[in-house]
N, C-alpha and C positions, 0 to 999 in steps of 0.2 A: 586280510583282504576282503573288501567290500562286493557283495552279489553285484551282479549286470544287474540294473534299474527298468534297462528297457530292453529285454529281452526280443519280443513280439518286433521292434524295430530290427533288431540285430540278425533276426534270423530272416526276416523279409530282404534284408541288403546282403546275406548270402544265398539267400533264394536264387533272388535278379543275380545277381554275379554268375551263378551257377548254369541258372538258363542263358545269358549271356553270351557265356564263356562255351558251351554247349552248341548255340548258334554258328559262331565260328569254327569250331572244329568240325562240327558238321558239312560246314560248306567245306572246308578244305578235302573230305571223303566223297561229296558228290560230284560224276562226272560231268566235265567241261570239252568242249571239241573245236577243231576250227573247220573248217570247210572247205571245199574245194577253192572256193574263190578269197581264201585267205579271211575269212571273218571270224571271231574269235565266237563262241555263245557259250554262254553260262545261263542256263533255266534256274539258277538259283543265288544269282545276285544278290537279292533281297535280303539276304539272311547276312549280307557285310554290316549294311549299316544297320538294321535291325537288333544285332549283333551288340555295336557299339551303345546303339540310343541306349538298350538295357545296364551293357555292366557300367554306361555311365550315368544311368538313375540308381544302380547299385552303389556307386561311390558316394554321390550329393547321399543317398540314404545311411549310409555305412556314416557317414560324417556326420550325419545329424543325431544320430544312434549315438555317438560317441560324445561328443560336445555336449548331452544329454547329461551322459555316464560322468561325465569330466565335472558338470556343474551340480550334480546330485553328492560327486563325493565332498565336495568341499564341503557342503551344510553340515 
């Protein structure tokens, strides 16, 4: 079996996944409340889709890392 080619890729796209994946759990441990008058607030919204943007620049990277590895081994 042939080495990872592109390493420095590979670990960048579990980097982002990591922090990602991190974002979201995190929101799901920060407190959320409703209020008297039935409003929902969550001070920490931000972190859903911030969340998502990264583990899905982790994936387009993760793919590209790979497709890399994929065309390196044929040569």
């Amino acid at each position: 079996m042939k080495k990872n080619k592109s390493p420095k890729l590979t670990m960048t796209a579990i980097g982002f996944l990591i922090i990602g994946m991190g974002c979201l759990i995190v929101k799901n441990f920060l407190p959320e409340y409703v209020d008297a008058q039935g409003l929902l607030h969550e001070p920490y919204f931000f972190l859903i889709p911030i969340g998502f943007l990264i583990v899905f620049i982790a994936l387009i990277i993760g793919s590209i890392a790979f497709i890399n590895n994929m065309i390196k081994l044929k040569r």
